[in-house]
MIMIBA-360867 format. One line per field, with one value per residue (C-alpha): x, y, z; residue number from 1. Coordinates in steps of 0.001 Angstrom, whole numbers, plus 500000, padded with zeros to 6 digits. Example, Ala and Ser with C-alpha at 12.3 -4.5 7.8 and 13.67 -1.06 7.14 Angstrom:
BEGIN
px = 512300;513670
py = 495500;498940
pz = 507800;507140
pos = 1;2
***
This chain:
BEGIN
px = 500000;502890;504529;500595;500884;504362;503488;500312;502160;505081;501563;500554;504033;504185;501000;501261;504781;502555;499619;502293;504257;500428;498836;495700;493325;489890;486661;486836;483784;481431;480529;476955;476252;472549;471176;467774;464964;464343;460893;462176;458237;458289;461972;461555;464274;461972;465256;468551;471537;472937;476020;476979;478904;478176;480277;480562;481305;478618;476019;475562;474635;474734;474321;477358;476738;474148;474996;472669;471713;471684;469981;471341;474910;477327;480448;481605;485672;487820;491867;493672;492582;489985;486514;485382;481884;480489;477130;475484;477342;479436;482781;483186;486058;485878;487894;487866;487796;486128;483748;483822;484102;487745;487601;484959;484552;481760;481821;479038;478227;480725;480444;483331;486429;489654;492561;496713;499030;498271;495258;491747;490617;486589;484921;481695;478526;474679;471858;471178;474609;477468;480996;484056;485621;484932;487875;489183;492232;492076;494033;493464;493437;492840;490506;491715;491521;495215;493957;491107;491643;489885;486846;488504;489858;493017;493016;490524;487009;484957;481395;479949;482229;481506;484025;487780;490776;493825;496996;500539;500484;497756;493952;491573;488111;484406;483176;479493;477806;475005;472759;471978;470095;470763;473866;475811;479439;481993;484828;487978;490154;493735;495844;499186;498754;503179;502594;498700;498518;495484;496777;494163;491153;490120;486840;484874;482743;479034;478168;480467;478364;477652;480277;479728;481004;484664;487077;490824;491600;495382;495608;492522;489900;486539;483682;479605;478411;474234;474351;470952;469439;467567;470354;474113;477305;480495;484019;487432;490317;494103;496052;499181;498087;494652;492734;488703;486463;483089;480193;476749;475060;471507;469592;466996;467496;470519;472420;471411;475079;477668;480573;483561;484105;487106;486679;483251;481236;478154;475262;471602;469164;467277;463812;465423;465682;468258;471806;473837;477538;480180;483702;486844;488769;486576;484578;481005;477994;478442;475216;472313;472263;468578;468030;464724;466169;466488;468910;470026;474096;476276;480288;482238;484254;487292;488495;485386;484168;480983;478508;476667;473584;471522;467294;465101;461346;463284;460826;460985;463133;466565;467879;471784;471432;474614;475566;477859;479191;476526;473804;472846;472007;473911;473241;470747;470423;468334;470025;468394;466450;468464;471554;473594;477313;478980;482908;484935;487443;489665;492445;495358;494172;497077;496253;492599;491933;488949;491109;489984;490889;491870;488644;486658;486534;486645;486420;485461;485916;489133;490471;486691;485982;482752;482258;483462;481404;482686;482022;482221;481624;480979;478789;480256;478703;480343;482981;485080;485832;488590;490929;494307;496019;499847;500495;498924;495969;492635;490379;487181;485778;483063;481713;478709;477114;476478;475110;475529;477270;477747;477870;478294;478942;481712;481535;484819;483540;485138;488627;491883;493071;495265;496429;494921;495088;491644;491568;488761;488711;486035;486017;488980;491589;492343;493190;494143;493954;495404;492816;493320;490903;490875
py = 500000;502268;501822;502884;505669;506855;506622;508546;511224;511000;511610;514500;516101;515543;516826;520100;520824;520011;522139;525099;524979;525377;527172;528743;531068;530217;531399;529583;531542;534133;536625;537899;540560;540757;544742;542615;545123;548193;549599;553149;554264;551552;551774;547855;545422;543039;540918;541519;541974;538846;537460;534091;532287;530847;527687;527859;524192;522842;525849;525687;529428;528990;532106;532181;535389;538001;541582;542277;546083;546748;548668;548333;547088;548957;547039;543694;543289;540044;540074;537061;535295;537545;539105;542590;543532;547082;547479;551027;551427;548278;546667;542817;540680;537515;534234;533651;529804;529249;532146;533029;536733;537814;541113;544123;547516;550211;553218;555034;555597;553398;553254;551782;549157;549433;547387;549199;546909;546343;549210;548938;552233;553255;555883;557344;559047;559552;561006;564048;563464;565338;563973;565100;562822;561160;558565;556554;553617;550772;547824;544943;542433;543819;546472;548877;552625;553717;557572;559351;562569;565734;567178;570439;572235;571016;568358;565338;565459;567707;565650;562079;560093;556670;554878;553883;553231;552216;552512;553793;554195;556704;556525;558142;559215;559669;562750;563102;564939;562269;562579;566286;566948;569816;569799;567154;567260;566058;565333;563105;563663;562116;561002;560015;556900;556700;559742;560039;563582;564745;565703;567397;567094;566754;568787;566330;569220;570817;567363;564897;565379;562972;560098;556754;553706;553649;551847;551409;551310;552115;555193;556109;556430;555732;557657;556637;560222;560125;564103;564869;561500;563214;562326;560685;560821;559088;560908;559578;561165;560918;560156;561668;564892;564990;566198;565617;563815;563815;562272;562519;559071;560361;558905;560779;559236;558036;554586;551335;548730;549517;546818;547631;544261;544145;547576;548630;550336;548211;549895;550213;552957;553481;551262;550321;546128;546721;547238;549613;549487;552742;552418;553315;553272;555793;557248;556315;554256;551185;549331;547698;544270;543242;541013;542085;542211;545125;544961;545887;545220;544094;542967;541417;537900;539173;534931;533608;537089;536644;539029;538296;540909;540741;541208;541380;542944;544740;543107;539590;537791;538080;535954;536668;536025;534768;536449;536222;539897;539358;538826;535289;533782;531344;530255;531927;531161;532515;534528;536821;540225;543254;541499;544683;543683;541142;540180;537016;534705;533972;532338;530234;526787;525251;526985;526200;524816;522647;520995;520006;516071;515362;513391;516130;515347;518463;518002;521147;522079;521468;522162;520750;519762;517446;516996;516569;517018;515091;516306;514875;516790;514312;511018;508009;504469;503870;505843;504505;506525;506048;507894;507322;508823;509493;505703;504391;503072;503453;505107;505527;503849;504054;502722;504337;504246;507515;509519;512961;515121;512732;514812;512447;513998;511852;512503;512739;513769;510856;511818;513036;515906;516051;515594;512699;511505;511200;508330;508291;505463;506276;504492;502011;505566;506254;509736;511355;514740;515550;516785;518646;517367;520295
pz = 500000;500690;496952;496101;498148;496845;493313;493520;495029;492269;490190;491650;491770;487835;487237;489534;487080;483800;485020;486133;482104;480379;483600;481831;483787;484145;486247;489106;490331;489631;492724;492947;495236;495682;497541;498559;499703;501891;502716;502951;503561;506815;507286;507518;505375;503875;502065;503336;501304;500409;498510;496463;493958;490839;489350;485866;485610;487549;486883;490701;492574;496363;498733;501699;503138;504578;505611;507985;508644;505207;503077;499973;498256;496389;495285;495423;494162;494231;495470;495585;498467;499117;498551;499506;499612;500130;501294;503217;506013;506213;504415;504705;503855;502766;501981;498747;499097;502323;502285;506182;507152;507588;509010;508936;509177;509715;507176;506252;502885;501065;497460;495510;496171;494583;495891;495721;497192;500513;500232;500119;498353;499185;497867;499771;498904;500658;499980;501750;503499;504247;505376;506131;503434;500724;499582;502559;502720;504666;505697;502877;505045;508832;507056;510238;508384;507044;506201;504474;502463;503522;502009;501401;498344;496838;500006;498767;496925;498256;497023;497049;494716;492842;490887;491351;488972;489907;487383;487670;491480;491053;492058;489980;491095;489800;491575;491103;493865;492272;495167;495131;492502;490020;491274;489781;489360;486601;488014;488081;491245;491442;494417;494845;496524;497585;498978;499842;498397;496401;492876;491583;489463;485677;484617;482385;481504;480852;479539;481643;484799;487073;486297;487747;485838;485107;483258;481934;477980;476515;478757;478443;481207;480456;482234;481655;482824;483677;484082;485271;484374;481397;479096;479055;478224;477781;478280;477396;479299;478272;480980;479822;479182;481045;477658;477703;474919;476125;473395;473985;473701;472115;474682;477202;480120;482330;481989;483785;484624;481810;481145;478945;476832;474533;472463;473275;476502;476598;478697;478651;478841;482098;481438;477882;477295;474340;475070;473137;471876;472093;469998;472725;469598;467726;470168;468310;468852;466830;467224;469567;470752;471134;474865;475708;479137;481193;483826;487203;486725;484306;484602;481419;481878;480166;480106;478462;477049;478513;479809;483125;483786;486900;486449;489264;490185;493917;495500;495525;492803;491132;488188;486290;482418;480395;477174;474325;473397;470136;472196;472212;475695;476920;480405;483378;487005;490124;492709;495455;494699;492696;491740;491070;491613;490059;490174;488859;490667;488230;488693;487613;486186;488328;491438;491389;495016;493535;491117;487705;486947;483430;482690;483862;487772;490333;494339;496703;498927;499548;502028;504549;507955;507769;503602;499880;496902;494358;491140;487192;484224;481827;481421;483188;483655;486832;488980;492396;495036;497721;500233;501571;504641;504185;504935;502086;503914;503024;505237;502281;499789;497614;494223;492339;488836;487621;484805;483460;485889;488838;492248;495290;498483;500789;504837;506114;509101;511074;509424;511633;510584;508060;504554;502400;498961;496932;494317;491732;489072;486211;483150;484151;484569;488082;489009;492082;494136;497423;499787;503042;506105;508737
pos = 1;2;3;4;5;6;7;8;9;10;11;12;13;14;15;16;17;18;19;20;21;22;23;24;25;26;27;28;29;30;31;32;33;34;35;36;37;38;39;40;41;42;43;44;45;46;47;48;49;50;51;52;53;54;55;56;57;58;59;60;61;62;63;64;65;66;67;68;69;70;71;72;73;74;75;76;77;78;79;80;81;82;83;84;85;86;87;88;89;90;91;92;93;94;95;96;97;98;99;100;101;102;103;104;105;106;107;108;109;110;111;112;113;114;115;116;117;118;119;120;121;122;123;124;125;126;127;128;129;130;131;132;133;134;135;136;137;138;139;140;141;142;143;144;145;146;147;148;149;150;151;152;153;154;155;156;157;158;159;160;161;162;163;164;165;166;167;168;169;170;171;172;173;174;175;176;177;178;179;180;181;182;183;184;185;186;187;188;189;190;191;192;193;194;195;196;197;198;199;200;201;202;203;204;205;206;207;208;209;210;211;212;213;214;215;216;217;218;219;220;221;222;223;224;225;226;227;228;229;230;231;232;233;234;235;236;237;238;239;240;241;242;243;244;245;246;247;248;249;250;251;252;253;254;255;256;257;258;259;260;261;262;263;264;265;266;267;268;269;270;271;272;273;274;275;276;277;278;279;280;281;282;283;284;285;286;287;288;289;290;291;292;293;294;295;296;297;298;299;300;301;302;303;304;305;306;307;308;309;310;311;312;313;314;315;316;317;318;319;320;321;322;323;324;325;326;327;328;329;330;331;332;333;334;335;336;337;338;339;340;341;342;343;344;345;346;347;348;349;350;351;352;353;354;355;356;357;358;359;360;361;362;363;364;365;366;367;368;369;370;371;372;373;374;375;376;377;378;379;380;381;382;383;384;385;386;387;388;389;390;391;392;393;394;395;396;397;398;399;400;401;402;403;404;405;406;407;408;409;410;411;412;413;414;415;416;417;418;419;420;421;422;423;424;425;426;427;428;429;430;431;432;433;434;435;436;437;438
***
């Protein structure tokens, strides 16, 4: 049993230096942060914000987290080993592979995420709110507060801000003043994040007001600008020498989520179910995808180039629709009401935790305390299932016949803790995965 044991490890240790020479990243998961429902009339939360992941392989959603106290969510961002989610007054931290709360902390009127190094960047905003700053740095992983730039001329932003972008050791930030209306700014304030100074700020102008979705292109930052929600705009900024292109989009109402997706800004009218293209390259509208869809958020899985969009009534149901950039649906799955934020866990295809067998096989999670789910992605007539301690002696065993997409769930419960080898034969090929029992 030993010479068993020693050449299933020699296995894995070959495999591990095959997977690292044609590492590949993949979606290991897709984050879903779901702002549930306030009564603001009552001032009762009749669904509280939750959040969950989505497996692409196994088209399985499954909720691990509430943020109670709630009203609504803002941001959800992914970090290495980590999740951040941004919701009213509170910022939680979570493992990216186990899911259980990390660290916390209370901050009214968080908006946006952005990570710098060891930084966690938030912007703030409110409604009928005033504070004393409006971009604050935290801790990444303690999420203790590092500093927060003053609302006062030349010293910070000096109204509610949205939308971060990180690039070149500088922050860059959507100043809005969104929730006064009539008053909306257009604003991009900069900070020196080596030397936490406030740099400035780039006037988007008449027509850029009221920036909220941002993104990164050649040099170029992107702004979706909903002015005074009676029209929008999009404005490109050059980040060498700070010159403004602003285009009005036509439209006569704000944006809905926006998602930049290889060369084009995909967004959607406000109560529109089409979504519309805009050129980075040549600043123009370039066309209308028809969905008959109209959503509540929308990211872009740059590895698949996939769009995921969130629909929901706010009051009782949320689903997130799959898309290929052309419009053709590809995939849907339920979720919890207003699915707004969405973020991706991608990762190395070596370094995936859940570990993705040759013939299709993946185990999670890994590493578990009580169970396994054993997972294949293909149809097999029969699959064996076993596990070894480090002496080469089996402690599990189990046959089964399967069919499509077997998913048998082992209790290892009873296990020492410890490391152990998982054998599964399918199809007369054995493969293995070492599995942690903690």
């Amino acid at each position: 049993m030993k010479s068993k044991m020693k050449k299933m490890l020699l296995v894995l240790a070959m495999s591990g230096a095959a997977q690292l020479c044609f590492a590949q990243l993949t979606v290991h998961r897709v984050i879903i942060l779901n702002e549930g429902h306030y009564d603001y009339v009552n001032a009762v939360q009749t669904v509280p914000v939750t959040i969950g992941a989505y497996d692409p392989a196994t088209q399985i959603y499954s909720q691990f987290g509430v943020i109670n106290n709630a009203r609504f969510a803002t941001n959800v961002i992914t970090d290495g080993a980590s999740i951040y989610a941004a919701a009213d007054s509170f910022i939680v931290r979570y493992d990216i592979d186990t899911y259980q709360v990390l660290a916390t902390a209370t901050l009214p009127g968080v908006r946006k995420l952005a990570i710098w190094n060891n930084q966690l960047l938030v912007s703030r905003g409110e409604y009928m709110v005033t504070y004393n700053s409006y971009f604050s740095v935290y801790d990444k992983n303690t999420l203790l507060p590092v500093y927060s730039l003053p609302a006062t001329a030349n010293a910070g932003p000096q109204y509610a801000s949205e939308g971060i972008v990180v690039t070149n050791d500088k922050a860059y930030i959507a100043i809005n003043n969104g929730f006064e209306w009539g008053n909306e700014k257009g604003l991009i304030g900069m900070v020196d994040l080596q030397t936490q100074s406030y740099l400035g700020e780039i006037d988007l102008g008449p027509t850029g007001k009221n920036p909220e979705y941002m993104a990164l292109k050649n040099n170029q930052l992107f702004t979706v600008n909903n002015r005074d929600f009676s029209a929008a705009s999009i404005s490109a900024v050059d980040l060498s020498s700070s010159a403004v292109t602003t285009v009005d989009l036509g439209i006569t109402s704000g944006c809905g989520g926006s998602a930049l997706a290889l060369n084009d800004i995909f967004y959607q009218q406000s109560g529109n179910v089409d979504l519309r293209k805009f050129n980075t390259s040549t600043l123009t509208n370039t066309g209308t995808v028809a969905i008959n869809k109209n959503f509540y958020g929308l990211a872009h899985d740059a590895v698949n180039n996939l769009l995921y969009a969130g629909e929901t009534d706010f009051l009782t149901w949320g689903k997130i629709f799959i898309y290929q950039l052309n419009g053709t649906a590809v995939d849907s799955f339920n979720v919890s009401v207003s699915p707004g934020n969405i973020a991706f866990d991608v990762r190395n295809s070596a370094s995936v935790n859940e570990n993705k067998f040759e013939n299709g096989f993946s185990v999670y999670p890994n590493p578990a305390t009580n169970e396994l789910l054993v997972i294949g992605h293909w149809s097999l007539r029969k699959i064996a299932i076993e596990i070894y301690d480090e002496l080469g002696q089996k402690v599990f065993s189990q046959p089964q016949t399967s069919n499509l997409k077997p998913q048998t769930v082992i209790d290892i419960s009873g296990l020492n803790r410890g490391v152990y080898v998982l054998s599964v034969t399918a199809d007369g090929k054995s493969f293995t995965k070492k599995i942690v029992k903690y």
